[in-house]
PyMOL Python script that loads the backbone (N, CA, C, O; Angstrom):
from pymol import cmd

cmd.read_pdbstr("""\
ATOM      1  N   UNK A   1      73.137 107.301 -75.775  1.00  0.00           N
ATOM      2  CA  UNK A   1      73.830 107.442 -74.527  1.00  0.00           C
ATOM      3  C   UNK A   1      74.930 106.392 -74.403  1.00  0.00           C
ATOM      4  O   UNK A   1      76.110 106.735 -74.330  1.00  0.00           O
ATOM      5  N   UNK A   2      74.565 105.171 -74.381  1.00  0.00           N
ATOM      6  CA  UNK A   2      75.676 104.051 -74.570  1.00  0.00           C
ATOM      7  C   UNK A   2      76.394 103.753 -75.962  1.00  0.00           C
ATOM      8  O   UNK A   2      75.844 104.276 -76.932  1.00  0.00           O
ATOM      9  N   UNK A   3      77.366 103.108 -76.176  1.00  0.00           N
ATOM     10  CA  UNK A   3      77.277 102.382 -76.959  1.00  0.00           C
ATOM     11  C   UNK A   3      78.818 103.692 -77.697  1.00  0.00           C
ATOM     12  O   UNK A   3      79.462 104.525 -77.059  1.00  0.00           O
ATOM     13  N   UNK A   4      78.913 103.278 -79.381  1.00  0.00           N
ATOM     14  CA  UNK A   4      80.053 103.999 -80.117  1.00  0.00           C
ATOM     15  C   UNK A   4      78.956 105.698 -80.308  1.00  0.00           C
ATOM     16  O   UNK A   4      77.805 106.125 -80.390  1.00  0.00           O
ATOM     17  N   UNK A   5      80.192 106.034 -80.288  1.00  0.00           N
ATOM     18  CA  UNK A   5      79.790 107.413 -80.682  1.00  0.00           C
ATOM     19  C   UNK A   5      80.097 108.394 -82.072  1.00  0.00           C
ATOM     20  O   UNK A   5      81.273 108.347 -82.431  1.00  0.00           O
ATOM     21  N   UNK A   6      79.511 108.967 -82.608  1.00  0.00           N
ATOM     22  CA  UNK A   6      79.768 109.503 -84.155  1.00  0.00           C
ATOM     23  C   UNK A   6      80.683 109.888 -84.429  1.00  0.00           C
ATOM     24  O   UNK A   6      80.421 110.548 -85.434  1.00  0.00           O
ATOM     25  N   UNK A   7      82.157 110.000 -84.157  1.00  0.00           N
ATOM     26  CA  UNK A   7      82.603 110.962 -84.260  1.00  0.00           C
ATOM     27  C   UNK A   7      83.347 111.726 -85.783  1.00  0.00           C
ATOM     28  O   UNK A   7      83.610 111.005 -86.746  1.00  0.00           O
ATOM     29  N   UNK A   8      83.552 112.865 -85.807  1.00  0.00           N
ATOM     30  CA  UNK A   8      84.001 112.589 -87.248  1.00  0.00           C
ATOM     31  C   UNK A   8      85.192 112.184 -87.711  1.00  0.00           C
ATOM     32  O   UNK A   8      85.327 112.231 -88.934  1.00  0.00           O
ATOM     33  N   UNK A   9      85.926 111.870 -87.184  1.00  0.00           N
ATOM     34  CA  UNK A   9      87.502 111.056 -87.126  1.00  0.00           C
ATOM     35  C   UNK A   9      87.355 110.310 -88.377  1.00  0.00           C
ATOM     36  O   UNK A   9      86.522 109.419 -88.540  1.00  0.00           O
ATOM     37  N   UNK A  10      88.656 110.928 -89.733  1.00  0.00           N
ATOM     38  CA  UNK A  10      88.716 109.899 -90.691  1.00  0.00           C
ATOM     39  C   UNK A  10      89.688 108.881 -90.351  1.00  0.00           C
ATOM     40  O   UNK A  10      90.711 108.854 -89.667  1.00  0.00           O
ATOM     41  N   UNK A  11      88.992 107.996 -91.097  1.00  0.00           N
ATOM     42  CA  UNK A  11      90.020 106.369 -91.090  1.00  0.00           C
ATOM     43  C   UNK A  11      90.459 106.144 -92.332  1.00  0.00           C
ATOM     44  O   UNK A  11      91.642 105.867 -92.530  1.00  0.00           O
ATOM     45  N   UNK A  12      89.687 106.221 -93.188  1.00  0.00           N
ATOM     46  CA  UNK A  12      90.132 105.498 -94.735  1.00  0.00           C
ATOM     47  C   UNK A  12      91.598 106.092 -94.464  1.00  0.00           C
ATOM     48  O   UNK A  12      92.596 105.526 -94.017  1.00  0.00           O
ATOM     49  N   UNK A  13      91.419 107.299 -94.845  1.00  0.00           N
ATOM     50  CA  UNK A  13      92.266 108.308 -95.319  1.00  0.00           C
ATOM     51  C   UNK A  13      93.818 108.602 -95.063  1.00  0.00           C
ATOM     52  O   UNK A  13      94.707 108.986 -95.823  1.00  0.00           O
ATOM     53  N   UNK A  14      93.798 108.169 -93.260  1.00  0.00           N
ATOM     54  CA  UNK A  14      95.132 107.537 -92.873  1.00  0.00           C
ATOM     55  C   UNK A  14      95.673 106.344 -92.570  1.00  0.00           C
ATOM     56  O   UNK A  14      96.613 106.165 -91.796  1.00  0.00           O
ATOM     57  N   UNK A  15      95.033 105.458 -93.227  1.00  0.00           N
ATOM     58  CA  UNK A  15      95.260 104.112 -92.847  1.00  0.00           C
ATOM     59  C   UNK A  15      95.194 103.423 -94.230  1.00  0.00           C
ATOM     60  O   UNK A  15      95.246 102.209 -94.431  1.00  0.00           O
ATOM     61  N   UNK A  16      95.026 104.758 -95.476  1.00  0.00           N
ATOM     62  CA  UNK A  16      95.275 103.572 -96.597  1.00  0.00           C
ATOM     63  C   UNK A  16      96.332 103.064 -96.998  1.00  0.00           C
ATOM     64  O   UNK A  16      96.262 102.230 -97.901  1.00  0.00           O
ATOM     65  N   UNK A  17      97.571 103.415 -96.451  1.00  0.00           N
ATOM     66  CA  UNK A  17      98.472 103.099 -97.215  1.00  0.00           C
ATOM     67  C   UNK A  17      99.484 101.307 -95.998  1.00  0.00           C
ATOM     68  O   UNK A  17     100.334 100.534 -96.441  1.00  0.00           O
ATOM     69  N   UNK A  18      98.865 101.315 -94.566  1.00  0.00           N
ATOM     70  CA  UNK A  18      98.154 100.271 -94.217  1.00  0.00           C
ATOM     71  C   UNK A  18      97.918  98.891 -94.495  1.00  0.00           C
ATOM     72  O   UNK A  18      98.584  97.877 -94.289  1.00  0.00           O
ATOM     73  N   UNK A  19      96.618  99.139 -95.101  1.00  0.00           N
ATOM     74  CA  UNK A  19      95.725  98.433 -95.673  1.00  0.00           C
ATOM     75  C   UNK A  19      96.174  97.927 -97.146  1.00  0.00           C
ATOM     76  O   UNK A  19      95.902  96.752 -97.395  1.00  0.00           O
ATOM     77  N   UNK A  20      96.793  98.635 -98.091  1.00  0.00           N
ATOM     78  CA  UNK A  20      97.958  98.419 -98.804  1.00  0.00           C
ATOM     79  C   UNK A  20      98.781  97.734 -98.919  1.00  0.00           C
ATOM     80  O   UNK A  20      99.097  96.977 -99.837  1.00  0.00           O
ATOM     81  N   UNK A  21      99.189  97.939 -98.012  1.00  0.00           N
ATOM     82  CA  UNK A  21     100.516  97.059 -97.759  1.00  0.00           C
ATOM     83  C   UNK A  21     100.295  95.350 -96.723  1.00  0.00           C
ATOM     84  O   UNK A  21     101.250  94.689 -96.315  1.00  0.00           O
ATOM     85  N   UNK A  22      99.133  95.064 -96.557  1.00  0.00           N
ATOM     86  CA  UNK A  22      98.778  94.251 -95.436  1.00  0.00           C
ATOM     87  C   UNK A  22      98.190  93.445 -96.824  1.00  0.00           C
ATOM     88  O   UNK A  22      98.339  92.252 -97.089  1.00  0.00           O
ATOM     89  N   UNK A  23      97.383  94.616 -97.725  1.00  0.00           N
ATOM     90  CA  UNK A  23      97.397  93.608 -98.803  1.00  0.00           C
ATOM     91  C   UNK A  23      98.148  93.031 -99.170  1.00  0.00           C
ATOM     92  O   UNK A  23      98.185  91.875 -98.749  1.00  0.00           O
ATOM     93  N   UNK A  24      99.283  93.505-100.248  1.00  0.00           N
ATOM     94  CA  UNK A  24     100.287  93.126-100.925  1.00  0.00           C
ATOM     95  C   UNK A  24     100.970  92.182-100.038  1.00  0.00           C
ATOM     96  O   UNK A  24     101.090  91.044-100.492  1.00  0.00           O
ATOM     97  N   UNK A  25     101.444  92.408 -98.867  1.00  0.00           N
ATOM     98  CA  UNK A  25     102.206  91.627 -97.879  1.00  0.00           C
ATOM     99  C   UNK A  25     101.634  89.986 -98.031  1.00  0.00           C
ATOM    100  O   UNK A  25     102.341  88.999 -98.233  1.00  0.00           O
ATOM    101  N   UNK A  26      99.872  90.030 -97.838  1.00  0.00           N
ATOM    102  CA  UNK A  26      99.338  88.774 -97.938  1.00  0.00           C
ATOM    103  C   UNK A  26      99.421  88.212 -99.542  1.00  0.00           C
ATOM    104  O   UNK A  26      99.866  87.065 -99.577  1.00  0.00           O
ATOM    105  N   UNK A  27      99.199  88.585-100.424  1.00  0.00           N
ATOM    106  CA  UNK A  27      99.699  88.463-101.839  1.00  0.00           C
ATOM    107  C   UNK A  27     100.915  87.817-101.905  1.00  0.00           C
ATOM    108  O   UNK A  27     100.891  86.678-102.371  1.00  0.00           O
ATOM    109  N   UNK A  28     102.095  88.325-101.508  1.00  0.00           N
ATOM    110  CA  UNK A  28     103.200  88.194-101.916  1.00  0.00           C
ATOM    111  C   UNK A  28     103.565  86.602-100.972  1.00  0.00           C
ATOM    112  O   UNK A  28     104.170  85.586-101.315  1.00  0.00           O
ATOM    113  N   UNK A  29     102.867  86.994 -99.662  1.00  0.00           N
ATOM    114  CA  UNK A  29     103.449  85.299 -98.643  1.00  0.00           C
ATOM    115  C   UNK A  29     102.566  84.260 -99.189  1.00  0.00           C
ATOM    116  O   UNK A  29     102.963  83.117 -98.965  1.00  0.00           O
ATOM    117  N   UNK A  30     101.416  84.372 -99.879  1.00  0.00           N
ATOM    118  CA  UNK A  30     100.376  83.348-100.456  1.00  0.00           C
ATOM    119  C   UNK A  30     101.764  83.026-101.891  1.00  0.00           C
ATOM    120  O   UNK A  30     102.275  81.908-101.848  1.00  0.00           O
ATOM    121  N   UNK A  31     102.193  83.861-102.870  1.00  0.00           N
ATOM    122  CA  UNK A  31     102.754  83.462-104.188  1.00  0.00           C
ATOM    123  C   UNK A  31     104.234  83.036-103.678  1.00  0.00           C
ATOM    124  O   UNK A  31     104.947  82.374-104.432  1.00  0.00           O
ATOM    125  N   UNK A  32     104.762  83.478-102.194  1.00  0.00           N
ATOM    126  CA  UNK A  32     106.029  82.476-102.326  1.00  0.00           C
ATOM    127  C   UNK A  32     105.464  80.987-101.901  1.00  0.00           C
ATOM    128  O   UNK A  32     105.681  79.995-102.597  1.00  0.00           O
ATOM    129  N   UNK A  33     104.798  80.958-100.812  1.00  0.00           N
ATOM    130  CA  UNK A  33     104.711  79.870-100.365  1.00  0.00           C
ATOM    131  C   UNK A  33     103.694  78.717-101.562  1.00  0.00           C
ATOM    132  O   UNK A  33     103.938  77.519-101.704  1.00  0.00           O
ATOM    133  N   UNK A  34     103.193  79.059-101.886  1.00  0.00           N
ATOM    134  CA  UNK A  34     102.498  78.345-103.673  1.00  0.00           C
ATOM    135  C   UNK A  34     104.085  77.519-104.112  1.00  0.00           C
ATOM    136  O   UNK A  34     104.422  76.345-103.957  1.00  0.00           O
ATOM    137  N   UNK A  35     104.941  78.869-104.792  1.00  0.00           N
ATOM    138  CA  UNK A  35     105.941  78.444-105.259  1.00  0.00           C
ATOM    139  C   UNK A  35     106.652  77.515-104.644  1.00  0.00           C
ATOM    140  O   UNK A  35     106.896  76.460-105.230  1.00  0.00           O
ATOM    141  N   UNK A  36     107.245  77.826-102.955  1.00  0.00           N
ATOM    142  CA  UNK A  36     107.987  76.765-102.370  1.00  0.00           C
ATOM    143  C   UNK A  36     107.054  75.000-102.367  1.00  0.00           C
ATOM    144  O   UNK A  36     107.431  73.830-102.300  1.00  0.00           O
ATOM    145  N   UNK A  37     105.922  75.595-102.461  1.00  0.00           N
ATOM    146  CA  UNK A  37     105.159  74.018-102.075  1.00  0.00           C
ATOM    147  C   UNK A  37     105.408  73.434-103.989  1.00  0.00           C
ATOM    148  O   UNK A  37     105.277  72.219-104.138  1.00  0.00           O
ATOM    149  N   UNK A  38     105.657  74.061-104.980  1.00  0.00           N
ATOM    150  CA  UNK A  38     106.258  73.748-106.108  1.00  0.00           C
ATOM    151  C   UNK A  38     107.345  73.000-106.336  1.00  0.00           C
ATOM    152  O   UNK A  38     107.315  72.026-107.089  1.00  0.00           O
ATOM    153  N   UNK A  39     108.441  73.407-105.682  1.00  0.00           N
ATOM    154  CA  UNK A  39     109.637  73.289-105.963  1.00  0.00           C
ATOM    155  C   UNK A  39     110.176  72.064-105.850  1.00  0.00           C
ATOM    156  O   UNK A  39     109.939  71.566-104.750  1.00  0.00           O
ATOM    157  N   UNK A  40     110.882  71.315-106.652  1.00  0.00           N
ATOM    158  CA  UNK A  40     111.714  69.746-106.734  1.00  0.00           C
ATOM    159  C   UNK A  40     111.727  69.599-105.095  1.00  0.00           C
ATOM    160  O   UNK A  40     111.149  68.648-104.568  1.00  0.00           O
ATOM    161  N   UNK A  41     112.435  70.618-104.302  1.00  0.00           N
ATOM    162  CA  UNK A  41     112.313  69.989-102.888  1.00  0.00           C
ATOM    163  C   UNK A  41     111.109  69.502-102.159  1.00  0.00           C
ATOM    164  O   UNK A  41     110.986  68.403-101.619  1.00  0.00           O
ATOM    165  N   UNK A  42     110.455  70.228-102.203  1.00  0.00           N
ATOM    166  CA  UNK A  42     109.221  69.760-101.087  1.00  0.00           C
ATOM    167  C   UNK A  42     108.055  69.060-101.893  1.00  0.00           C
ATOM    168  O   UNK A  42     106.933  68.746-101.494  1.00  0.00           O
ATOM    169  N   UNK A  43     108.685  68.889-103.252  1.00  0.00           N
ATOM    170  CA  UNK A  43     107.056  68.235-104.579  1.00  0.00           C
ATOM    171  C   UNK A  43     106.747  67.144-103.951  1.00  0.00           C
ATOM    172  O   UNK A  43     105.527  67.130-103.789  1.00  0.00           O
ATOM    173  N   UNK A  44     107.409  65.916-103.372  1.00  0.00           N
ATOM    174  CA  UNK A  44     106.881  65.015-103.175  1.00  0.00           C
ATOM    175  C   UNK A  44     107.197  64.665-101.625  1.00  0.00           C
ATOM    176  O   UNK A  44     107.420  63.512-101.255  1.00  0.00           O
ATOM    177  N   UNK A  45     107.192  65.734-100.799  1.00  0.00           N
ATOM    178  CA  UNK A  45     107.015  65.849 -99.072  1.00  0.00           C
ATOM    179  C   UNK A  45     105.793  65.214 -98.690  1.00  0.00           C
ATOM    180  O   UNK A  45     104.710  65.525 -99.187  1.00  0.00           O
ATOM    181  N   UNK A  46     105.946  64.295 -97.782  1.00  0.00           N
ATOM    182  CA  UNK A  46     104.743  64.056 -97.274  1.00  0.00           C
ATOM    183  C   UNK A  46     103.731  65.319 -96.354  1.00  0.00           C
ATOM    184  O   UNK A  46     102.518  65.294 -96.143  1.00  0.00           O
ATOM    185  N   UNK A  47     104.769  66.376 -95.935  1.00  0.00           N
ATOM    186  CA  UNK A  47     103.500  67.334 -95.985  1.00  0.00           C
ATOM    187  C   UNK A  47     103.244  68.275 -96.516  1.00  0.00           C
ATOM    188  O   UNK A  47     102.643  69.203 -95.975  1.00  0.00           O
ATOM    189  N   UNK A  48     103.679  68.269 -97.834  1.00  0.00           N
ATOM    190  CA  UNK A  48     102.588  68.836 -99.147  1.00  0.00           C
ATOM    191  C   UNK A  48     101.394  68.527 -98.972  1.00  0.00           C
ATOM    192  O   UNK A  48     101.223  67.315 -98.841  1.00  0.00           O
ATOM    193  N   UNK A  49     100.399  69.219 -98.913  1.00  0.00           N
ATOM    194  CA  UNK A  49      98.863  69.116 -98.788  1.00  0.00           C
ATOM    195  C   UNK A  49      98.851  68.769-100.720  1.00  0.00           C
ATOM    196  O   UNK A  49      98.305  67.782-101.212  1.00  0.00           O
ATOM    197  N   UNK A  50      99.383  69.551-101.300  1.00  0.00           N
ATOM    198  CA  UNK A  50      99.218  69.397-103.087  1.00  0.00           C
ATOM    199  C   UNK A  50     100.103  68.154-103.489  1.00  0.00           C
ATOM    200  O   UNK A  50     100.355  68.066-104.690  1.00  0.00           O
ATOM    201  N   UNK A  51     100.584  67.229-102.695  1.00  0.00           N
ATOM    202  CA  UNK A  51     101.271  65.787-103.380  1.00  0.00           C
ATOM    203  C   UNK A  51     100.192  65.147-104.037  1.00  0.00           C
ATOM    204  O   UNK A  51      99.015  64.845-103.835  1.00  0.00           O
ATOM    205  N   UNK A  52     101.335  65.038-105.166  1.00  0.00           N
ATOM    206  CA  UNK A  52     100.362  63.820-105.972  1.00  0.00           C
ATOM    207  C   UNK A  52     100.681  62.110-105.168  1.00  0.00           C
ATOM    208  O   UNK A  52     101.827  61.696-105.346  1.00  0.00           O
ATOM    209  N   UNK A  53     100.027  61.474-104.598  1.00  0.00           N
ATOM    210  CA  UNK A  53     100.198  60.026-104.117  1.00  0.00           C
ATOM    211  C   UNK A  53     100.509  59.181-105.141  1.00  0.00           C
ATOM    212  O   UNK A  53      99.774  58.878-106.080  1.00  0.00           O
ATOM    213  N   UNK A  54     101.475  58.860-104.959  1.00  0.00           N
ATOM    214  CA  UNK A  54     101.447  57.492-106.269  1.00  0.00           C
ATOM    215  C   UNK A  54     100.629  56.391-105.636  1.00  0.00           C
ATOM    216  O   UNK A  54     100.549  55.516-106.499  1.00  0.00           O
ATOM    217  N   UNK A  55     100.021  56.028-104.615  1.00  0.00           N
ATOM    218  CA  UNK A  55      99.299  54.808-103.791  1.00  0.00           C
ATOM    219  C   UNK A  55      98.249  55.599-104.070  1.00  0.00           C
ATOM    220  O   UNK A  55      98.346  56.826-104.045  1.00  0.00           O
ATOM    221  N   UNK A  56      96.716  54.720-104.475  1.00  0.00           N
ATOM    222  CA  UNK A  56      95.902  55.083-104.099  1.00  0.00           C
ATOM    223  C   UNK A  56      95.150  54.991-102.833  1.00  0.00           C
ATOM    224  O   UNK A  56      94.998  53.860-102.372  1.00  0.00           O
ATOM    225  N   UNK A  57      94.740  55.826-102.305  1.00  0.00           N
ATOM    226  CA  UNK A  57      93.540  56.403-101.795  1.00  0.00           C
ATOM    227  C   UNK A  57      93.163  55.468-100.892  1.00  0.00           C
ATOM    228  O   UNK A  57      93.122  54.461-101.598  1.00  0.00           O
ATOM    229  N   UNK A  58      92.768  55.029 -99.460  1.00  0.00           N
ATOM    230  CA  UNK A  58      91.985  54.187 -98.960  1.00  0.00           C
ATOM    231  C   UNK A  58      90.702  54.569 -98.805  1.00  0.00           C
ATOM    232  O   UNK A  58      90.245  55.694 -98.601  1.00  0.00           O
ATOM    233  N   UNK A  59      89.989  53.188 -98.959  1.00  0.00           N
ATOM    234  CA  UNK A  59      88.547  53.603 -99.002  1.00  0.00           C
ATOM    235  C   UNK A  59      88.139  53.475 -97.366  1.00  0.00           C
ATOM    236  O   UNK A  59      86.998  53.743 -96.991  1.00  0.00           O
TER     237      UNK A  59
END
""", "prot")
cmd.dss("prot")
cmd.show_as("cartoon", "prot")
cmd.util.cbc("prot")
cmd.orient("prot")
């Protein structure tokens, strides 16, 4: 009585191409932004999370 109901409404079917692309989309902004955090410009940014410190470390 409450609650979702069965219905037979497909989803995969129109929404794969979607889901597709939401992939790839996240793929593609993860491999530029990798690359930009690469690049001579931002290699030794202090907010690079991936800098190498030439100072070590405080304890």
């Amino acid at each position: 009585m409450f609650g979702m109901r069965a219905w037979p409404t497909p989803f995969l079917r129109p929404m794969w191409p979607f889901m597709v692309g939401a992939g790839m989309t996240f793929y593609l902004v993860n491999a530029a932004q990798n690359a930009m955090l690469q690049s001579d410009e931002f290699k030794n940014s202090p907010k690079n999370p991936h800098r190498i410190s030439s100072t070590p470390a405080a304890h």
